[in-house]
C-alpha positions in Angstrom: 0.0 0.0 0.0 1.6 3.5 -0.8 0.2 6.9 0.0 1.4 10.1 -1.6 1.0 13.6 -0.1 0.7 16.2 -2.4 3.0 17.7 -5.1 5.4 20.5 -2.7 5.2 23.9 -5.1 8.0 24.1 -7.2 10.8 27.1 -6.2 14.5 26.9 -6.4 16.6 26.2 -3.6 16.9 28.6 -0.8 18.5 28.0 2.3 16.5 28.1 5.4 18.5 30.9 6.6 18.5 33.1 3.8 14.6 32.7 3.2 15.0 34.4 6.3 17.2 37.1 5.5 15.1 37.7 2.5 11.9 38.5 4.9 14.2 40.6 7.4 14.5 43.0 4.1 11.3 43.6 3.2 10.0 43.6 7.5 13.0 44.9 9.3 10.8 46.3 11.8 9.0 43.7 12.2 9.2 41.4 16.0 10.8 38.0 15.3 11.5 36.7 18.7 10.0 37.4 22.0 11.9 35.6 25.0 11.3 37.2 28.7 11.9 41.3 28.6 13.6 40.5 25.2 11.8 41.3 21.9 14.4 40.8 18.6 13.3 42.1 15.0 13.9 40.8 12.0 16.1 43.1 11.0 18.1 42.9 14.2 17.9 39.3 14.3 19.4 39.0 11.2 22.1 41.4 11.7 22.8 39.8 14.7 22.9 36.0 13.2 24.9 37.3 10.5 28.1 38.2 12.7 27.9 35.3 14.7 28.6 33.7 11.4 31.9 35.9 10.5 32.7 35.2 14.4 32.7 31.3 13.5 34.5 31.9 10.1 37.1 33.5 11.3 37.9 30.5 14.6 38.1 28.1 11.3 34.4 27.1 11.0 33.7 26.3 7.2 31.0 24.4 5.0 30.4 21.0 5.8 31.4 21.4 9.7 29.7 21.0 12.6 28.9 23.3 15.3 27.7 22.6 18.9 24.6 24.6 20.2 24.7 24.6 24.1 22.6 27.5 24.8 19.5 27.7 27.2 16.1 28.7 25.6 16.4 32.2 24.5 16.6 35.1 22.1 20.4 34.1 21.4 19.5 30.7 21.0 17.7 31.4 17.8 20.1 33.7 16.4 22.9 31.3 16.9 20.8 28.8 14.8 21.1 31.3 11.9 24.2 32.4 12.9 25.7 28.8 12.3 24.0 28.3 8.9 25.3 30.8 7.9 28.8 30.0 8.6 28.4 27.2 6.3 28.1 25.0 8.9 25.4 22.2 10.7 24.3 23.2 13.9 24.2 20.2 16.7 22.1 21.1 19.4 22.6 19.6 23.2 20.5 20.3 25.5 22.1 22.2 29.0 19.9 20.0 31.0 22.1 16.7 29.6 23.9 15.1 31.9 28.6 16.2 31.7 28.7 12.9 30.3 26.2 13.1 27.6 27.3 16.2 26.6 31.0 15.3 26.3 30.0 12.0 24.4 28.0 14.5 21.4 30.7 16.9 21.6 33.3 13.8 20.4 31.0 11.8 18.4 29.9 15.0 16.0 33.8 16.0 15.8 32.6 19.7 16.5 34.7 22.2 15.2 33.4 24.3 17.6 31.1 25.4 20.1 28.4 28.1 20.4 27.6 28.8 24.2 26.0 31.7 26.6 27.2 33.0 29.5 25.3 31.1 31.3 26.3 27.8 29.7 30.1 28.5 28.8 31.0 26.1 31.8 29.7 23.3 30.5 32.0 23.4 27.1 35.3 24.0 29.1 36.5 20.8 29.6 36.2 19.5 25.7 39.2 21.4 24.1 37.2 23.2 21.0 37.0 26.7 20.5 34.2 28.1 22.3 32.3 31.6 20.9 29.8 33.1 23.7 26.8 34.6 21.9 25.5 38.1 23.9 22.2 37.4 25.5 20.6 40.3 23.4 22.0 42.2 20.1 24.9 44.4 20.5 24.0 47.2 18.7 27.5 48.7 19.3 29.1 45.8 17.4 31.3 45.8 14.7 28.4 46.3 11.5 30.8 45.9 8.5 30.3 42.1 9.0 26.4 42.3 9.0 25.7 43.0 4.9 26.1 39.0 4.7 26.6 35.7 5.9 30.2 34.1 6.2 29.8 31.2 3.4 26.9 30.1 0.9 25.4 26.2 1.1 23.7 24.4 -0.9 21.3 21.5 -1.2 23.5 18.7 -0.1 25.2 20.4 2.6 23.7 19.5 6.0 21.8 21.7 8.3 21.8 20.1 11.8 22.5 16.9 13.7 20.0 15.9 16.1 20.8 12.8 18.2 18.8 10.0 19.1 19.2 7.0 21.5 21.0 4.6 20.1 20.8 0.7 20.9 24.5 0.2 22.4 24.3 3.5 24.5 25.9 5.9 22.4 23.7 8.3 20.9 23.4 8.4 17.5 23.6 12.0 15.2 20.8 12.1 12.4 22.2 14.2 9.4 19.7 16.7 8.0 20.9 18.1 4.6 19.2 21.7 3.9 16.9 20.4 0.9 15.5 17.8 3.2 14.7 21.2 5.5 13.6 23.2 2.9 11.2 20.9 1.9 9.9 19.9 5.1 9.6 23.7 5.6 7.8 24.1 2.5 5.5 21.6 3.4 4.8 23.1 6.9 3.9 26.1 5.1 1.3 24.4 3.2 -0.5 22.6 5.6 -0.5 25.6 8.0 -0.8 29.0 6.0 -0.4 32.5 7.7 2.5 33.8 10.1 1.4 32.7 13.4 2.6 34.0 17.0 4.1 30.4 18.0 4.8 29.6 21.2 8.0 27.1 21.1 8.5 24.9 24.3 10.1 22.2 22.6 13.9 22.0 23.8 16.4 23.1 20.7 17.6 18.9 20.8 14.5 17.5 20.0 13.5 17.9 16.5 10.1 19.5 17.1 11.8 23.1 17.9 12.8 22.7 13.7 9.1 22.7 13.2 8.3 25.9 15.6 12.1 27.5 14.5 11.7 27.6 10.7 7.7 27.5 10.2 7.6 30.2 12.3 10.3 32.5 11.1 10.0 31.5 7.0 6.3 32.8 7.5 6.9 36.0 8.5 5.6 35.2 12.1 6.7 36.1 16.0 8.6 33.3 17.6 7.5 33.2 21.5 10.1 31.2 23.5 9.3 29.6 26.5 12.2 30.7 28.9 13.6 27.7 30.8 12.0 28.4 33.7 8.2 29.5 32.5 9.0 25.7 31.2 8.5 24.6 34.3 5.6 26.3 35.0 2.0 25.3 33.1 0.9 28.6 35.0 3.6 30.6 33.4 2.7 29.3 29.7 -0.6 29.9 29.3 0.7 33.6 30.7 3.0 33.7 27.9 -0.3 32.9 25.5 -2.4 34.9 26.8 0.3 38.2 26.5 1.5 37.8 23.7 -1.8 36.6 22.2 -0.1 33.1 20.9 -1.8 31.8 18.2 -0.6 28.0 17.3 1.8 26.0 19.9 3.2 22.3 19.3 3.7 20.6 21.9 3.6 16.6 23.7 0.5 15.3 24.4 1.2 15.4 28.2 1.9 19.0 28.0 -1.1 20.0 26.5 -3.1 18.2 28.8 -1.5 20.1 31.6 -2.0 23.1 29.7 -5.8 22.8 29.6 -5.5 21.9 33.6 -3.8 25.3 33.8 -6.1 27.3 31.5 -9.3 25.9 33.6 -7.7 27.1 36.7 -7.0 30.6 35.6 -10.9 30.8 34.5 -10.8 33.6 32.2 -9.7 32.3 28.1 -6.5 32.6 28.5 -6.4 30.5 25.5 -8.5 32.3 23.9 -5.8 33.5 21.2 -5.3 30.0 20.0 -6.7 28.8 16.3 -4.2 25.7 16.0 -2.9 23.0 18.5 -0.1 20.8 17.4 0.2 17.3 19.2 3.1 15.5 18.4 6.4 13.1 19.9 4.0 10.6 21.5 0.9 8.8 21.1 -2.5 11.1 21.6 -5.0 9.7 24.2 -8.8 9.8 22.7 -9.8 11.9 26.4 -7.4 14.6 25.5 -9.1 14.8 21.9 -12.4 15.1 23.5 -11.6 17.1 26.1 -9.8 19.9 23.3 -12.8 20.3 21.7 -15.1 20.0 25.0 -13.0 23.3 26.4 -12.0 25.3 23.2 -14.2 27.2 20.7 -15.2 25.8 17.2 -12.2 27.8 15.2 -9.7 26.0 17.4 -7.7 23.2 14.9 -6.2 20.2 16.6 -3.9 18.6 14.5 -1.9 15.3 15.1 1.3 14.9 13.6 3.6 11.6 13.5 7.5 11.8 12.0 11.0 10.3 13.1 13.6 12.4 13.3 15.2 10.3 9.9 12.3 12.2 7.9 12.7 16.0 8.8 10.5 16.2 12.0 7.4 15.0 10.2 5.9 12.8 7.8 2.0 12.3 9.0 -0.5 15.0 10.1 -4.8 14.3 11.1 -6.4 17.3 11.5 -9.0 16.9 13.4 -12.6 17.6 12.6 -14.6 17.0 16.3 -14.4 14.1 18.7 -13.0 11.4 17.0 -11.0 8.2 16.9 -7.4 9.0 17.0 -5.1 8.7 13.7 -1.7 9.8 12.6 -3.7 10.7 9.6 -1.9 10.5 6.0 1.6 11.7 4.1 2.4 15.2 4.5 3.8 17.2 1.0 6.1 15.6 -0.7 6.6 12.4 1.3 5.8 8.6 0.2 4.4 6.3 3.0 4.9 2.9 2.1 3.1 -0.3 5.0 5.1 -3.1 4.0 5.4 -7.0 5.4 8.4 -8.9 6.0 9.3 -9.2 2.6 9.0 -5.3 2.0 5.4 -6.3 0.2 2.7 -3.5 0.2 0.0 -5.2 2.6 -4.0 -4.8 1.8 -6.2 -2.0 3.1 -7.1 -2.6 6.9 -3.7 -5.0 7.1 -1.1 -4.5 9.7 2.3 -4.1 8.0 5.5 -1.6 8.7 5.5 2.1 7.9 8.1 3.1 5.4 8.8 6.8 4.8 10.3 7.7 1.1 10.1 11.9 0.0 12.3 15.2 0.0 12.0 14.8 3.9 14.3 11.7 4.1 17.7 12.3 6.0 21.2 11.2 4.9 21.8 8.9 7.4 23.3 8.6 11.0 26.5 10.5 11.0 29.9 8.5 10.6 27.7 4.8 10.9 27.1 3.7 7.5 26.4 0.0 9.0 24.0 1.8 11.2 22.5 4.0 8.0 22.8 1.1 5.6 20.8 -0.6 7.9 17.4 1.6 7.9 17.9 4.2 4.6 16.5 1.8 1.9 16.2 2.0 -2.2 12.9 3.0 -2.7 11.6 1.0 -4.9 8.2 2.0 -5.4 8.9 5.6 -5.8 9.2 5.4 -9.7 12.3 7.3 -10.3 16.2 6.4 -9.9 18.4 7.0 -6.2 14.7 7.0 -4.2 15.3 5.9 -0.4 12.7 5.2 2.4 13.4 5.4 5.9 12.2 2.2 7.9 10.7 3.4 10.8 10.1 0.6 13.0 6.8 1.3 13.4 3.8 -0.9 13.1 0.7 0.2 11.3 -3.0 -0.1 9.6 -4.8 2.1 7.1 -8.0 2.8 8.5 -11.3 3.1 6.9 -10.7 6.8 6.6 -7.5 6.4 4.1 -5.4 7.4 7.0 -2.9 5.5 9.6 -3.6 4.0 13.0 -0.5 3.5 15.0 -0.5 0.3 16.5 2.9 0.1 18.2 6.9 -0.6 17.4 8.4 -3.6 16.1 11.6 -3.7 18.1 12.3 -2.2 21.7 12.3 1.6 20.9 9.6 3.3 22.6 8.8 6.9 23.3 8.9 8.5 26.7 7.6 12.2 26.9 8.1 13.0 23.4 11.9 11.5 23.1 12.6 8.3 21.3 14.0 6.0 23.8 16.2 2.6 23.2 15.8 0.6 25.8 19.0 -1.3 24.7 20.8 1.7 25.6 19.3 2.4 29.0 19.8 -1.7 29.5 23.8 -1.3 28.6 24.4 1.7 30.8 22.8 -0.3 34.1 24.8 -3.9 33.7 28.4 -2.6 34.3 27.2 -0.9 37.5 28.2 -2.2 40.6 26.3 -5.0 41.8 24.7 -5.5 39.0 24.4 -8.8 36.8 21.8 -8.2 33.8 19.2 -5.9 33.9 16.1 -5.3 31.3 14.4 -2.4 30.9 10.1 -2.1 29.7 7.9 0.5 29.7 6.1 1.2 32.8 2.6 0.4 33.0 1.2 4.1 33.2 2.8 4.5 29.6 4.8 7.9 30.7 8.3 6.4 31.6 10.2 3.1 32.0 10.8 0.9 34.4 13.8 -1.6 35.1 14.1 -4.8 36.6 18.0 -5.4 37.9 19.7 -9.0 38.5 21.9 -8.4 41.6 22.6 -11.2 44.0 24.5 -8.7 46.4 20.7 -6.5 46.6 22.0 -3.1 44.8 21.0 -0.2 45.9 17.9 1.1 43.3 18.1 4.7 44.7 22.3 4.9 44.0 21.9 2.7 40.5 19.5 5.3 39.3 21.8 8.4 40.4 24.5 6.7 38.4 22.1 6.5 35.4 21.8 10.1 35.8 25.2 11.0 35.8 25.4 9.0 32.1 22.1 9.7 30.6 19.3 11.9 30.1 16.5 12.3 32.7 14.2 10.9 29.8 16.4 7.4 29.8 16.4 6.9 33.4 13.9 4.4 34.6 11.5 6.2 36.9 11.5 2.6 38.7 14.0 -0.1 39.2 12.8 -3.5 41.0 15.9 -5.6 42.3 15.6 -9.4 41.7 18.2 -12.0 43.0 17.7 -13.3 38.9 15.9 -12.5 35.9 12.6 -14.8 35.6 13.1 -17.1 32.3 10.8 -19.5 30.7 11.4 -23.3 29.6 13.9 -22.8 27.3 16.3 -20.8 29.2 15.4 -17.4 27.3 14.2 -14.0 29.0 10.2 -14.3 30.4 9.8 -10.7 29.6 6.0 -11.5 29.2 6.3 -12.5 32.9 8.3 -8.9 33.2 6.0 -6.6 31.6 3.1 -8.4 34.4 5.1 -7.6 37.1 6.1 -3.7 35.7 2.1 -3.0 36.2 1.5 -4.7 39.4 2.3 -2.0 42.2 4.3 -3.1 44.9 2.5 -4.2 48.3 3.9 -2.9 51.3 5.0 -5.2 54.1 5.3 -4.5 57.6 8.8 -6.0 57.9 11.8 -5.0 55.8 13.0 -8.6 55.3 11.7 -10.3 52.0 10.1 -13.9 52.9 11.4 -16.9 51.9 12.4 -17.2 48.5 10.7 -13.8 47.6 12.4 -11.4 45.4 14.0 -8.5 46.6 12.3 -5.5 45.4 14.2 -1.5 44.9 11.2 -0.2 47.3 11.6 -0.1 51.1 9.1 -1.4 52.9 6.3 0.4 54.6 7.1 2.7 57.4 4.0 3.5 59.7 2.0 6.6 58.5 3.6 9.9 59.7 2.1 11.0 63.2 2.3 14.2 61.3 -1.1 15.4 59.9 0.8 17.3 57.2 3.5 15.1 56.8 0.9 12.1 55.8 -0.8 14.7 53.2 2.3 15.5 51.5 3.2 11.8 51.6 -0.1 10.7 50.2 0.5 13.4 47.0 4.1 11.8 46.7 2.5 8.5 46.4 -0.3 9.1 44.1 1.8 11.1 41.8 4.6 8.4 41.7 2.3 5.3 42.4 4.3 4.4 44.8 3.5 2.8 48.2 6.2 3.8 50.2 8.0 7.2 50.0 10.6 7.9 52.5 11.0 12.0 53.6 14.4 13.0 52.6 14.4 11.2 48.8 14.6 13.2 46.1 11.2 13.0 43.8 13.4 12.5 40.8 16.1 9.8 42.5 11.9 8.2 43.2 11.4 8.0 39.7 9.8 11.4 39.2 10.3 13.8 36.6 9.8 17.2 35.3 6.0 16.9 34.0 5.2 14.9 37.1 6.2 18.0 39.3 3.4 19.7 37.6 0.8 16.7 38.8 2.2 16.9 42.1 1.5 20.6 42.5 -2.2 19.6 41.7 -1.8 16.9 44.2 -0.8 18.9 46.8 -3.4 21.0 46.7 -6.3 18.8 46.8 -4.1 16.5 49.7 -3.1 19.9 51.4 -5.2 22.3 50.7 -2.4 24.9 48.9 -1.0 24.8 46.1 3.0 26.0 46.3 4.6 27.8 43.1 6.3 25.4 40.7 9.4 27.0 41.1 9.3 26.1 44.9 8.7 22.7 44.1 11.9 21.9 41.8 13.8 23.6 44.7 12.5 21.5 47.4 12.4 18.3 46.3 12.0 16.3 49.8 8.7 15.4 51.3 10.6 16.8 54.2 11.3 20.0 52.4 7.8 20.5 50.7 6.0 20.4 54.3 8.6 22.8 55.7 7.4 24.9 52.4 3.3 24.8 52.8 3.8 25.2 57.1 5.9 28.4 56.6 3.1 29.2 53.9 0.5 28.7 56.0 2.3 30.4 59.0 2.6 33.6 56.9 -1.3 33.4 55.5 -0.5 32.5 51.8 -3.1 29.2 52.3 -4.6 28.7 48.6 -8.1 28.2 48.4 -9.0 24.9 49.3 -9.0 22.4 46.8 -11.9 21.0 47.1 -13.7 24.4 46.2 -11.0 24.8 43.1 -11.7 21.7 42.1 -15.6 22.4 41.6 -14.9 25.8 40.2 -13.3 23.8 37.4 -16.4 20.8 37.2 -18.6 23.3 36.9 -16.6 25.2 34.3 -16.1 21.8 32.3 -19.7 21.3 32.6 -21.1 25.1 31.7 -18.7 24.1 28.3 -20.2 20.4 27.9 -24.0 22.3 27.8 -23.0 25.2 25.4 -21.8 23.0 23.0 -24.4 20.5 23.4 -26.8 23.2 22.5 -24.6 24.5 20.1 -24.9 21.0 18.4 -28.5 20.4 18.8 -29.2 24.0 16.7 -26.9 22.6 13.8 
C-alpha cells in the first residue's frame, strides 16, 4: 500500500537561513523573537545571526562542519541557529539539561569544530578542548556592523543543516544528518498545511526535532517566535501567561503537556487561551480523552492537529487534522513524502492489514553520521517511488490504514519506545545499568502508566535502586532513566532458558504491596522499594506523603528522597502541585517545588506558607470551580450541536 502527499510547489533552492534574511529585508521592523523582557526584530535578528557567522568563520568554521549549540532557551538561542548556517556549517544542538557525560559524548561523536555557548552555559563546554564563541544574551548594537551585509559562506542543497541525536541501541547516541533540501522541503510543506505567520509559542527544547518545526515555520512565515524561557518551562501557570500576553496563536507541543496546559487554562478561568486557532500534538501517542476534552473546552475555530514523523524524515511525515471528537489517527503523508506499510518481505500489505511504515520523499535524512552499517541498515532503495536514487526510511513502526484512508498507530516492532516525546532505546538504558556495581543483567520495559520506563535489575549482592538510578543520571538523560528499578536476585526465564519478559511486563504493572517488615520472605524477590514505614504521626507530613505517592504510584516514599532519584520527573512536578493542593489544601509555586524536592522540604514549604497566610483556596472548592466550568462548556456545545 503506498500513500502520496501532495505535489510540494516548485521554487529553487533557498537556504533556510537566507529565506529568512530575505523576509528581514522587506520587514526589518517587524518582532521575530519574543523571550522574557527581550523582543528581537527581523532586522536585528538578522544582523545579529549574521556576525555570529563571520565570528565562527574566522575560529576556522567552514562548509560542511559541525557546530555545537549549548545554549538555554532564549533570544540568542535562535540567532545562533542562523548564525551557524550561515557559517556554512550544521548546527548540533545539546540540550544544558544533559547530563557532563552526555554532553562530552556528542561533543566527540559529532567532531565539533566548535562550540556556540552563553554566558550562562560557557562552563559546561570547558573541559572538551574546541573553541568556544559566547553569543550576547541580546544584540549588541554597538558591534562591529561591517560584517552584517552578509553571511560568512553560501550552502547548498547537499550540505547538511543540523545533527540531532537519538538513542541509540548500544548507548551511544546516534547523530541524524539533516541536509538543507531535506529542511527546505519539510519547511515548505509546513507552510502548506498551515498557512499564515502565526505568533508560535515554542517549548520544545532546541535537541528534539520539534523546535525545527516551531524554529523555521515560524520564522520563513513571517511570524513572531515566542520562547518559553527555561523556567516558565517549568511552570504550566507561566505558559498559558506567555499565550495569553502575547496573544499566541498555534503551539506544538507533547500530548502530556497540552493536557496540563488545559489543567492550567481551567484554573486561571478567564480564556487565557482564547488567542489560539491551531494546536499541534506530536512526539507521542495522543490519548482519545485529551481529543475530547480539546474540543469540549475550546471554541469551534480552534484546529487540533496530530502529527507523526522520526527524526530520519525531517520532524514530520504524518498529520490528522481533526474535525470534532473522533477516533485517534496519525492521519496520512504530508507534501512531498511517500508512505509505504510493507510485510516482512517489503510487500505493500492490503487495506485494513497490519504491515511496517516506510517513509520515502524530500523529507528523508542522509543517514546517522559516521555509521554507515547503522545507515545502511534503515535508509533503503525506494523501490516504489518510480524514479532512480529514491530511499525510504524504515521506521520501526507498526501500522494499519483505517477506513478513513489514514494510519492507526499500533505500536513498534523492536524495543524503541517513546517517553515524553523522546525516542527512547531501551538497549541503551539496558547497557548503561549492567556494568554498574552489583549489578548482573538488567532489562528495561515500559512502565505500566505508559509515561516512563521501568527496570528490573539481577543483583545477587541486593544493589541499591536509589544509588543505581543516580548513576544513570550522571550517564544519561533524565528521559532514559527508569523512573522505577525492581531488584531481583535473577531474571525470571521460561522453559527454554530465554528471557520471560512477558512475565516482566506483568510484574512492571503490578504495584508493589507494602509489608510490615523490611525482610523479604522466603524465597521472595528482593524489590528496589523499602518497605512500609508506619503513616507519619504528622497530619501534614501524611498529606504531603499521600500526594508523593499518588503522583509516583508508589506505596512507600521515604521523607528526605529526592522526587526525581523516586522516579519522578519534570511533568510529574506539575501533577504533584495539583496533588498537593487537593491533599493539602495549597498549592506551592512550581518553582518552589523543583527547589524542594523532599517530602521533608515541601512540608517545611506549605507550614511556613500557612504560618505567613499565603493558604490557597481549598481544593476542594477549586476543584468544583473547574467541574462546573467543564460542565457550563459540555451544555454550550451541546446546544450548540442540537441548533446545527
Amino acid at each position: 500500500m503506498k500513500a502520496t502527499g501532495e505535489p510540494l510547489p516548485e521554487v529553487g533552492f533557498v537556504p533556510a537561513h537566507e529565506v529568512v534574511a530575505r523576509l528581514a529585508a522587506d520587514r526589518p521592523a517587524a518582532v521575530a523573537v519574543r523571550c522574557g523582557g527581550v523582543a528581537v526584530t527581523y532586522g536585528e535578528l538578522i544582523s545579529w545571526s549574521r556576525r555570529l557567522s563571520h565570528r565562527l568563520a574566522s575560529a576556522g568554521v567552514g562548509v560542511g562542519d559541525r557546530v555545537a549549540v549549548l545554549a538555554e532557551p532564549s533570544a540568542a538561542m535562535i540567532a545562533t541557529v542562523l548564525g551557524v548556517l550561515g557559517a556554512g556549517a550544521a548546527y548540533v544542538p545539546i540540550d544544558p539539561a544533559q547530563p557532563d557525560a552526555r554532553v562530552a559524548t556528542i561533543l566527540h561523536d559529532a567532531r565539533v569544530k566548535a562550540v556556540v555557548a552563553t554566558a550562562h552555559t560557557r562552563h559546561r563546554a570547558t573541559g572538551s578542548h574546541t573553541p568556544v564563541v559566547t553569543v550576547p544574551d541580546v544584540p549588541d548594537e554597538e558591534a562591529d556592523t561591517t560584517a552584517s551585509g552578509s553571511f560568512a559562506a553560501p550552502v547548498g542543497p547537499a550540505d547538511p543543516a543540523y545533527l540531532i541525536y537519538t538513542s541509540g541501541s548500544t548507548g551511544e547516541p546516534k547523530g541524524v544528518v539533516v541536509e538543507h533540501r531535506n529542511l527546505a522541503a519539510s519547511t515548505r510543506a509546513r507552510l502548506v498545511v498551515y498557512p499564515g505567520n502565526p505568533a508560535f509559542l515554542l517549548v520544545s527544547p532546541l535537541a528534539f526535532d520539534s523546535s525545527v518545526a516551531g524554529i523555521w515555520g515560524t520564522l520563513q512565515a513571517g511570524g513572531c517566535l515566542v520562547v518559553a524561557s527555561a523556567d516558565e518551562l517549568r511552570d504550566p501557570d507561566r505558559l498559558v501567561s506567555l499565550v495569553s500576553r502575547h496573544r499566541v496563536t498555534r503551539v506544538l507541543c507533547v500530548p502530556t503537556l497540552y493536557g496540563l496546559l488545559l489543567d492550567a487554562a481551567e484554573r486561571a478561568g478567564t480564556g487565557p487561551l482564547a488567542s489560539l486557532r491551531q494546536v499541534i500534538v506530536a512526539g507521542e501517542a495522543l490519548p482519545r480523552s485529551l481529543v475530547d476534552r480539546h474540543f469540549t473546552l475550546h471554541s469551534p475555530g480552534v484546529e487540533l492537529v496530530n502529527e507523526y514523523g522520526p527524526t530520519e524524515t525531517t520532524v514530520w511525515a504524518t498529520f490528522h487534522r481533526f474535525t470534532g471528537a473522533e477516533p485517534v489517527s496519525i492521519g496520512g503523508p504530508v507534501p512531498g513524502t511517500l508512505l509505504h506499510v510493507l510485510d516482512d518481505g517489503l510487500q505493500p500489505v492490503p487495506p485494513g492489514t497490519e504491515g511496517e511504515l516506510f517513509i520515502g520523499g524530500a523529507g528523508v535524512a542522509r543517514g546517522y553520521f559516521g555509521r554507515p552499517e547503522a545507515t545502511a541498515a534503515v535508509f533503503l532503495d525506494d523501490p516504489f517511488a518510480g524514479e532512480p536514487g529514491a530511499r525510504m526510511y524504515r521506521t520501526g513502526d507498526i501500522v494499519r490504514r483505517n477506513t478513513n484512508h489514514g494510519l492507526d498507530f499500533i505500536g513498534r516492532a523492536d524495543d524503541q519506545v517513546k517517553v515524553r516525546g523522546h525516542r527512547v532505546e531501551l538497549g541503551a538504558v539496558e547497557s548503561t545499568l549492567r556494568p554498574l556495581e552489583g549489578v548482573q543483567d538488567a532489562v528495561v520495559l515500559p512502565d505500566a502508566r505508559g509515561s516512563g520506563l521501568i527496570g528490573f535489575v539481577a543483583s545477587r549482592e541486593g544493589a541499591d535502586p536509589v544509588a543505581l538510578r543516580r548513576a544513570l543520571a550522571r550517564e544519561l538523560p533524565s528521559v532514559m532513566v527508569p523512573g522505577e528499578l525492581r531488584v531481583l536476585p535473577e531474571l525470571p526465564r521460561n522453559l527454554n532458558g530465554k528471557l520471560d519478559r512477558a512475565l516482566l511486563r506483568t510484574l512492571a504493572a503490578e504495584p508493589l504491596t507494602p509489608r510490615p517488615s523490611a525482610a523479604p520472605l522466603p524465597d521472595e524477590p528482593l524489590t528496589t522499594r523499602p518497605s512500609a514505614a508506619p503513616l507519619p504521626d504528622d497530619p501534614l507530613t501524611a498529606q504531603v506523603t499521600a500526594a508523593w505517592s499518588e503522583v509516583l504510584g508508589v506505596a512507600t516514599v521515604p521523607p528526605d528522597v529526592n522526587f526525581f532519584d523516586l522516579g519522578g520527573h519534570s511533568l510529574a512536578m506539575f501533577k504533584l502541585q495539583d496533588a498537593l493542593e487537593q491533599h493539602c489544601g495549597l498549592r506551592p509555586s512550581i518553582v518552589a517545588l523543583f527547589q524542594e524536592t523532599t517530602v521533608a522540604a515541601q512540608v517545611t514549604l506549605i507550614r511556613t506558607s500557612r504560618e505567613q497566610g499565603e493558604d490557597a483556596a481549598p481544593s476542594t472548592s477549586a476543584e468544583a470551580a473547574r467541574r462546573a466550568r467543564t460542565a457550563r462548556l459540555r451544555q454550550q456545545r451541546a446546544r450548540k450541536g442540537a441548533r446545527q
